[in-house]
N, C-alpha and C positions, 0 to 999 in steps of 0.2 A: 721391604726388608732393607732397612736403611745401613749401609755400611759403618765402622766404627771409624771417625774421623780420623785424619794425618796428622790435623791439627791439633796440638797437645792443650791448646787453654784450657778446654775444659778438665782434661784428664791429668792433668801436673799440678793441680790445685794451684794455681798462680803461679808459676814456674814458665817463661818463653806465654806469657798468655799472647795468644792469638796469632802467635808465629805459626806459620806452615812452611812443613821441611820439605827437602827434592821436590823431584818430578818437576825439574825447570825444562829439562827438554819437551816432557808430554803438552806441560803449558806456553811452551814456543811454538810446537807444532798445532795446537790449536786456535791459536789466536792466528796463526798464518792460515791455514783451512778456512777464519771465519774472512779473511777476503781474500781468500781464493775462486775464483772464475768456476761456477760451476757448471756443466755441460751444456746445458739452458741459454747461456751466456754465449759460452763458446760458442753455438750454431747459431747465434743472431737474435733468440725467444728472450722475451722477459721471464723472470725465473717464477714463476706461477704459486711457492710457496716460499716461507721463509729458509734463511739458512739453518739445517739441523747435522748438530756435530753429537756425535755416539762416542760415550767411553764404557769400554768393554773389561769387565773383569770379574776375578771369582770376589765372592762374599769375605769382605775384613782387606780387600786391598787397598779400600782408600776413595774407590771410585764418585763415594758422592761427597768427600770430603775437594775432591781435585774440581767436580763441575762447582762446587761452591767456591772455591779458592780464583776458578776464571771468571766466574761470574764477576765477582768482588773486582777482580783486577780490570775488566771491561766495561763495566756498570756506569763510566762517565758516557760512553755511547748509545747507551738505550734510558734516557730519560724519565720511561713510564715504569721504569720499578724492575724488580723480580719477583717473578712467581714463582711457585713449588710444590710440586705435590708430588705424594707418594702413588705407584702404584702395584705394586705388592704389600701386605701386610706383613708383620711380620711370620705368621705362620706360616708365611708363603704362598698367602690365599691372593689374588688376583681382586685389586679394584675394580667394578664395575667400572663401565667412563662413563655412566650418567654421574654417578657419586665424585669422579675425578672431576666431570666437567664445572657441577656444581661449587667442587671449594674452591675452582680457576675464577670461576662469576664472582664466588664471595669474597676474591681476593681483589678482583675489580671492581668492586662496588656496584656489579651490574644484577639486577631484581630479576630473578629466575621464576617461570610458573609454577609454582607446585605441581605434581605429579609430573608435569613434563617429561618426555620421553627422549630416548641416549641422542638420535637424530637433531631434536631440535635443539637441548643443550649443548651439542658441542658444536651444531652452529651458530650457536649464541655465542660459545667462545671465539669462533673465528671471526665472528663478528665484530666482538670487543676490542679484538689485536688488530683488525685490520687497518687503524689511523691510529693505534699508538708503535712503539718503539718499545719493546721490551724484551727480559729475556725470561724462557719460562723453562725451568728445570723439571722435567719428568722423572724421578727416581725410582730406578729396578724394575724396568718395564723387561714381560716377557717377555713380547714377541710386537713385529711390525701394526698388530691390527690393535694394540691398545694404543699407539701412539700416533698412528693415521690420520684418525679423524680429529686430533684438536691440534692437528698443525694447522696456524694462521695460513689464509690463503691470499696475504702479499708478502714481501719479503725484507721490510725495516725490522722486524723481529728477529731476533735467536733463540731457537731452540736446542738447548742441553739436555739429552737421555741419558741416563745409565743404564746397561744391563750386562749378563754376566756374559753374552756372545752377541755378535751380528745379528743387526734387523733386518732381515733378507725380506725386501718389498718395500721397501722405502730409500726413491734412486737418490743417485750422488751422494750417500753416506760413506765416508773410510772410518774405522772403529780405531778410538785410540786405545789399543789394549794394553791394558796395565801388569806388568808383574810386579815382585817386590823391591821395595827403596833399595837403592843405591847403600853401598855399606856406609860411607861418609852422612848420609841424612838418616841411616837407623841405630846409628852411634849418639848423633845428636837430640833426638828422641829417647832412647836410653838416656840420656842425659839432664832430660827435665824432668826425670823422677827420681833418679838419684843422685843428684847434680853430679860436677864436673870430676870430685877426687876418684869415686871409685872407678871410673870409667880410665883418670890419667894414669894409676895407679898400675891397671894391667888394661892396656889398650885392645892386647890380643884376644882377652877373654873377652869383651866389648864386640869387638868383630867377629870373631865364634858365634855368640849368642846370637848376634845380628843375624849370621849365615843359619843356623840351627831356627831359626823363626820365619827362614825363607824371605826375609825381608818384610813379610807381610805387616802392614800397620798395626791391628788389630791383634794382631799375637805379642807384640814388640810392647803397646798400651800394658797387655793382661802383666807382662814379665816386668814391665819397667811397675806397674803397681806391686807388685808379689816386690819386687826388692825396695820400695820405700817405706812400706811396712816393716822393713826387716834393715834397718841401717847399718847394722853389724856383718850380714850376710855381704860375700862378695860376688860378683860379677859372671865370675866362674862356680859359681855353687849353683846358680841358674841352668846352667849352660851342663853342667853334668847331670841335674836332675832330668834332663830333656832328655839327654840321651839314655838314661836307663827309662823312657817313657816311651821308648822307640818302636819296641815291640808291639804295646796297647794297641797301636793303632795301622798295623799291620795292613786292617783289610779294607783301609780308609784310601782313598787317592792320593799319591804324593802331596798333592796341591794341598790338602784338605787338613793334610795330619799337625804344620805347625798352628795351626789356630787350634785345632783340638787338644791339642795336648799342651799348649797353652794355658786353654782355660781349665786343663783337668788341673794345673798346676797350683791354679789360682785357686779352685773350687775346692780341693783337696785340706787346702789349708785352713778354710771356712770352720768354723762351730757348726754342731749338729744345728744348730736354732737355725742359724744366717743360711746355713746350704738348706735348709726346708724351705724359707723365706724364699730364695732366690728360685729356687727351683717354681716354686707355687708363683711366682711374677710372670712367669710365661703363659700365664694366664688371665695379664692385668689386657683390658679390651683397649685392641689398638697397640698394643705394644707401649701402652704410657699410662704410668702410678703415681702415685702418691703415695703420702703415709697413712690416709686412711686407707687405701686401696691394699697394703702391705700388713697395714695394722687385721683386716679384716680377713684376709688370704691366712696370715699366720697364726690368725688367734692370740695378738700378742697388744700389748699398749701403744697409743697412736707415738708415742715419743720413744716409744724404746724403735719402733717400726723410723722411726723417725732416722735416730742415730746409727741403725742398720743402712739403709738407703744412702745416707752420705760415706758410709765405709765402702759399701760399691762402688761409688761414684769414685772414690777413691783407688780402687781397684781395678777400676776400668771395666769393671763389669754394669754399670749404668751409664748414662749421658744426664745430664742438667736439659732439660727442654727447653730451647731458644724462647717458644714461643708464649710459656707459662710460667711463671715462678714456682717453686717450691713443687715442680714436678718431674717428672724423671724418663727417661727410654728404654726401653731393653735395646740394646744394637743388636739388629735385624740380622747380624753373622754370629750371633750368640743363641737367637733366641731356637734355633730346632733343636740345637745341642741342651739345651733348658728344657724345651718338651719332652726329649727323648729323657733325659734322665729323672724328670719327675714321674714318665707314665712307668719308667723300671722301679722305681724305688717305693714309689706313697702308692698306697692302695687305693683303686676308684674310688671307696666310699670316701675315703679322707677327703681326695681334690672336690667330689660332690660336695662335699660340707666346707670346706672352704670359699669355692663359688659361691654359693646359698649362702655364706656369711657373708662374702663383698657383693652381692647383691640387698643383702637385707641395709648392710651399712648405706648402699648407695640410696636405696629407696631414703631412708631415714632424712638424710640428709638435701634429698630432693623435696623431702617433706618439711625442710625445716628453713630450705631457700624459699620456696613461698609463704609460708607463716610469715617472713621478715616484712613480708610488702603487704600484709594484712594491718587494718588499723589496731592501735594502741586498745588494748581490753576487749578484743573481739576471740573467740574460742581458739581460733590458729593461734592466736600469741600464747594466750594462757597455755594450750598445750608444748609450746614451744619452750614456754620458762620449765617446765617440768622434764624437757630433754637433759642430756649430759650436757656437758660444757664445751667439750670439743665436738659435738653435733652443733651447736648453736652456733648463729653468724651474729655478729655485733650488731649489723647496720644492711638495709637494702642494699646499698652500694658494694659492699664487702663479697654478698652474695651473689649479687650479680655481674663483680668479675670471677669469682669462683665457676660460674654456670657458664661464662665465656670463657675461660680460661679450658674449662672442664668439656666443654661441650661435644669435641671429637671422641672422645671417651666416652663420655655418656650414651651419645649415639652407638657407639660400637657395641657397649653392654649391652639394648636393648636389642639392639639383632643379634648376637651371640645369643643372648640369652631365648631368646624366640628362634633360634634356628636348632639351639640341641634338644629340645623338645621334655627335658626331664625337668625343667624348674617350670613348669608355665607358670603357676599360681604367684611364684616371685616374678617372672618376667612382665603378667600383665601389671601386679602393681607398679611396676619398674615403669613401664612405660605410661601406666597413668599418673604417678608422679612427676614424669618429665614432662607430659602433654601439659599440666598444671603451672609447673616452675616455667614453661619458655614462653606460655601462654600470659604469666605475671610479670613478668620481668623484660620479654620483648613486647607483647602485643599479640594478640591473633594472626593480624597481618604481616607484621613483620616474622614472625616465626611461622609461616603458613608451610613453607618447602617443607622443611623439620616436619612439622604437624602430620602434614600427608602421609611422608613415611612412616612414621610411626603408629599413625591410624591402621596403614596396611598390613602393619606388626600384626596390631591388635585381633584383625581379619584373620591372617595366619591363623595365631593360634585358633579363635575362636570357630573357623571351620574343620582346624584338626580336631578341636575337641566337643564340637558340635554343642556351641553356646551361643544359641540361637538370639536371644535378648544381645548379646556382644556382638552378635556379628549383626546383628539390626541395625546397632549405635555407629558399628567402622563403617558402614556402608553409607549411613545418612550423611556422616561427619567427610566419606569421599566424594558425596555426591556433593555436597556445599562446594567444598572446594575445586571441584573439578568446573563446577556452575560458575562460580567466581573467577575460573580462568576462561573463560568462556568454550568450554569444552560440554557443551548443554547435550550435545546425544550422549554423550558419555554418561553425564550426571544422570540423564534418563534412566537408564542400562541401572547405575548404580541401587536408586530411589527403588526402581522396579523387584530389585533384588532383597532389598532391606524390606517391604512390603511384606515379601513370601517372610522371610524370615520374622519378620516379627507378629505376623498368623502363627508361624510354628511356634513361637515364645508363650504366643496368647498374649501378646503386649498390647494394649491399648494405647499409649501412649505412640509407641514406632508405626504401630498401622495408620494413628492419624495423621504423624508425622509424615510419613511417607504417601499419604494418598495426597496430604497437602503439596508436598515438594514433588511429586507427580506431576499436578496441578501447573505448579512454578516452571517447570522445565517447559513444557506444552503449551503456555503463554508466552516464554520466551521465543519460543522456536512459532509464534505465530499460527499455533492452532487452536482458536479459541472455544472451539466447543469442547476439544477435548480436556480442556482447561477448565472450560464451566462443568463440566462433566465431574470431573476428579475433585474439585472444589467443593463441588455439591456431594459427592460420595464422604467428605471429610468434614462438613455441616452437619449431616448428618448422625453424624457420630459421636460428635461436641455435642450435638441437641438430646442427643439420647442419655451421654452422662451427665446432661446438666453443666455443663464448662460452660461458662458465660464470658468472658473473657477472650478464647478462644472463639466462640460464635460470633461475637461483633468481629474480629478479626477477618475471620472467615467470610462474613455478609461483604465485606468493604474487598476483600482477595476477586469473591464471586461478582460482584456489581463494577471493579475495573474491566473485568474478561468483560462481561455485556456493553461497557463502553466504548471500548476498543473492536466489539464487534458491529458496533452501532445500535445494539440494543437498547437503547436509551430508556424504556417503560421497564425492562427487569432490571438495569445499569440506576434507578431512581429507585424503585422498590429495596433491591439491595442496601444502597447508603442510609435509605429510612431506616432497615431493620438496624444495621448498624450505629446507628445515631441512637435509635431506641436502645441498642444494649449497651454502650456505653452511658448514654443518663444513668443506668439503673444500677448501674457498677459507681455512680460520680464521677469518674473519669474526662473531666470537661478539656483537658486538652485533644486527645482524640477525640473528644464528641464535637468539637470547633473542626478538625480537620477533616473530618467525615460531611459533616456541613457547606464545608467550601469545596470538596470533592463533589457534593451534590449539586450544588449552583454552579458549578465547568458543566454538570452533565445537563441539567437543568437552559443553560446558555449551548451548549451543544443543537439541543433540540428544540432551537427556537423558541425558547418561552424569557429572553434579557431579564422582567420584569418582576418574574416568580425568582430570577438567579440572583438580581438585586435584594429582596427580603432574604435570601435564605444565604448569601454570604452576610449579610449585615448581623444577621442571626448568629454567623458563627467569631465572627469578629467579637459579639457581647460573651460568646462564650470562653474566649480567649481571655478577654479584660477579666473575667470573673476568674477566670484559674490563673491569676498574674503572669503569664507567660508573656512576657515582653517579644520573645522570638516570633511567636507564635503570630502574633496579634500584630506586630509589622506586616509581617509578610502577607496578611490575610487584609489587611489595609490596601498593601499596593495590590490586589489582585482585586479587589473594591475597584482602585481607583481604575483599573483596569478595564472594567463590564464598565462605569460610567463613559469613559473613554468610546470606546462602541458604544452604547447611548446617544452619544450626540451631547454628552453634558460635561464637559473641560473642566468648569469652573471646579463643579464640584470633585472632579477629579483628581485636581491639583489640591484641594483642602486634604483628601486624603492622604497622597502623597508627602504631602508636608508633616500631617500626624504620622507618617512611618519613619519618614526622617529624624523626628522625634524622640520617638523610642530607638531608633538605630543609635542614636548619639550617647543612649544612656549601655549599650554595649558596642562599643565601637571594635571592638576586636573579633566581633562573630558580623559584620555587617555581611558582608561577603555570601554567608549562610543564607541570609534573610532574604536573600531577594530572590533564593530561589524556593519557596514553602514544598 
């Protein structure tokens, strides 16, 4: 729930940009707190975590606008940057800290495991800070136990919170609590939007207004937009419309009612179109839009949705998003007053159909960021020349700063949309388009954290609504990645789970999938029968539907487990069958690798002589499928068995023939010499 800034740049459209007004005492008295002697100190202790300074106020005072203003100001002493994260949404929903800890890692450039768990992520954060110097600003936290655990555990760091009272549980904190500006700095804020005459004009009315806003930033933005819309309106025509509003909000908090009645001011003045628009944005995921996002919400054109969004912005009713272009924020002390008045006014089904419209947009368009990275004349493009114009991205590049740009959003849609439970059928496409887009455009690997969740979306729904073939695929698709973080009993667990389910699908494909990745977990974890075992239940299976392809696989899966058991007569039978089914497929580069797999097991068990034909073997198998990679590395593993031999000479001949082929790719050498 990000507060509406003090600082006017964005909201005076070039007017004082980047100036920040008052609050020079709160930012003296903080920057004195950050070397102030804390208790730790005092008694003789080294201070065990960093220094963490609280500013404490209500929603629209300013408060995350003042830790970014100190931050800025003391930024030459912490070297390693700023961090930031939010941890309220704006609905007022509560960040998980695995998801906080995570975009701390992504702001550190530090490689998080997928699925990982809140424990080991935020000690990975405390990890990262622990030899840099930084400062990390937590925004709108509720209470002491979301901000506990990713305090750095040395103390060159600064830690800045917001929240709207005291963290009781987190020692040596004093709260700088904020009320409203000074009249002199919300004169001068009034003044970047209407500039200086009407304010010289009648100063008194200036100072009224001020006082009638309670000082609060964020009422002071709404009122200073309402008057530069209106250059003709004076000062005081502000300032009396407030007080015949005084009643409306009677049974609101003192505190509460100059933002309120602020923004009824503002909103009051709106077109039926713009106040449906606004109102339906309290429903943009994450609290951050676009104009597709607006265009899709309102039902309206991406450019008329366009020229709406900058008149907020204008109004103070949106922010410009630091971190995206041509994106926008609801401020997080607006956005319940936005919920509340859309759930009173538009009727469920409308806001249903509206969601269901910026979901179908977003799908569309997450279908139109990976078509861009498909080749030229392949069916994704073609289908993509047939989208609209403003669905289409020019260039892969274009796209995939939009999918970074976008990506916080995106994410939030598909949990949204998978936690209200009434769109599933758009949410799963939702999230199978994004699984596809981060998959094209990062990599597997690199978009794996992303991936997981999202798999787990997929899970969700699909055991809410008992689809059993989906819920087969989220499970196989966790159990990889849980395998690949090296979390193998888990993957187990998973694989085991996807099994049943994909018996209840009647899926062929998931059972053998899953008896296979069985198999894969139970060799990892070093138990090889039960590995031969599960292998062989998934031979089996392949053998019955005729997958040929799959069976040579499977021989070569089955015949490592028997090597690694020391079964070396089933570990040779195996590589035979497998050698046999790739011949019969043509397949000669894995029928070469299968071959030099047979000669390690072949030389394993004593027989050099049979290992020497039967890699030579596989080496003409190489040359004959031109794979350069291939037929190096199956060289030096020649020259290798010679080597043990007793025969140098010819050792080094081979050797030299891989050096050979290395030279005609020198950029994969690296590769090749381990086959």
């Amino acid at each position: 729930m990000t507060d509406q800034a003090v600082d006017v740049g964005g909201a005076a459209a070039g007017r004082r940009t980047g100036q920040f007004l008052g609050r020079q005492r709160e930012l003296k008295e903080l920057r004195a707190d950050i070397e102030r002697a804390g208790l730790d100190t005092l008694s003789g202790k080294k201070s065990p975590r960093a220094r963490v300074l609280l500013i404490a106020g209500r929603p629209g005072s300013g408060r995350t606008a003042l830790a970014c203003e100190l931050a800025r100001q003391v930024a030459g002493d912490y070297p390693d940057g700023v961090l930031r994260a939010a941890l309220t949404e704006p609905g007022g929903v509560r960040v998980p800290a695995d998801r906080v800890a995570r975009d701390l890692l992504d702001a550190l450039r530090v490689p998080a495991p997928p699925g990982a768990g809140q424990d080991e992520l935020t000690q990975l954060v405390r990890g990262a800070l622990a030899d840099r110097r930084a400062i990390v600003l937590l925004d709108d936290a509720a209470d002491a136990e979301q901000v506990g655990p990713l305090l750095p555990d040395t103390s060159p760091s600064l830690v800045v919170a917001t929240a709207e009272g005291p963290l009781t549980g987190i020692p040596d904190v004093r709260p700088c609590t904020l009320g409203g500006l000074d009249v002199k700095s919300g004169v001068e804020l009034l003044e970047g939007f209407t500039g200086a005459v009407r304010v010289t004009v009648d100063p008194r009315a200036a100072e009224t207004l001020v006082e009638a806003c309670g000082g609060q930033p964020a009422a002071l933005v709404l009122v200073g937009g309402w008057l530069r819309a209106r250059p003709k309106a004076a000062v005081s025509d502000v300032a009396k419309q407030l007080r015949t509003m005084s009643d409306d909000g009677a049974e609101l908090p003192i505190a509460a009612r100059p933002l309120t009645q602020s923004f009824r001011l503002v909103y009051d003045s709106l077109t039926q179109s713009a106040a449906r628009m606004l109102r339906l944005l309290s429903f943009a995921p994450a609290g951050i839009a676009d104009a597709h996002t607006a265009s899709a919400l309102a039902g309206c054109s991406v450019s008329g949705a366009q020229a709406a969004l900058d008149d907020f912005v204008a109004c103070g009713l949106l922010r410009p998003d630091p971190d995206a272009p041509e994106q926008y924020r609801v401020p997080g002390a607006l956005a319940p007053l936005l919920r509340a008045l859309c759930e009173s006014v538009d009727r469920p089904g409308e806001i249903q159909l509206a969601r269901a419209r910026m979901l179908e947009r977003t799908v569309r368009l997450l279908q139109s960021c990976r078509a861009v990275t498909e080749p030229e004349g392949s069916p994704a493009r073609k289908k993509l020349a047939g989208l609209p114009r403003a669905l289409r991205f020019p260039s892969a590049a274009v796209a995939d700063a939009w999918l970074s740009g976008r990506r916080p959003a995106l994410l939030a849609a598909a949990r949204l949309a998978v936690e209200d439970g009434e769109l599933d059928t758009l949410a799963r496409r939702l999230v199978a388009a994004l699984v596809r887009a981060l998959a094209a455009h990062r990599g597997a690997e690199a978009a794996a954290p992303d991936l997981y969740g999202l798999h787990q979306l997929v899970l969700d729904v699909a055991e809410r609504r008992e689809l059993h073939r989906e819920k087969a695929a989220a499970l196989l698709n966790l159990g990889d990645l849980d395998a690949e973080a090296g979390r193998t009993t888990g993957a187990l667990a998973r694989y085991r789970a996807a099994l049943d389910a994909g018996r209840a699908a009647n899926d062929p494909y998931a059972t053998g999938r899953a008896m296979e990745s069985v198999g894969g977990a139970h060799q990892e974890l070093g138990d090889w029968h039960r590995a031969a075992d599960w292998y062989g239940r998934a031979l089996s299976q392949r053998l019955a539907r005729g997958e040929r392809a799959d069976q040579a696989r499977l021989y070569g899966r089955l015949a490592t487990v028997h090597t690694y058991a020391g079964r070396y007569g089933e570990a040779l039978r195996g590589w035979r069958a497998a050698v046999a089914g790739y011949r019969r497929l043509g397949d000669l580069p894995s029928q070469a690798r299968a071959l030099s797999e047979a000669a390690r097991v072949q030389e394993y068990a004593g027989r050099p002589e049979e290992s020497l034909r039967t890699c030579r073997e596989a080496v003409e198998s190489a040359r004959k499928a031109g794979d350069l990679r291939l037929e190096a590395a199956l060289q030096l593993r020649l020259a290798d068995t010679l080597d043990r031999l007793g025969d140098p000479a010819a050792a080094r001949l081979h050797k030299a023939t891989a050096d050979r082929l290395l030279e005609d790719e020198p950029s994969r050498a690296g590769d090749l010499r381990n086959p």
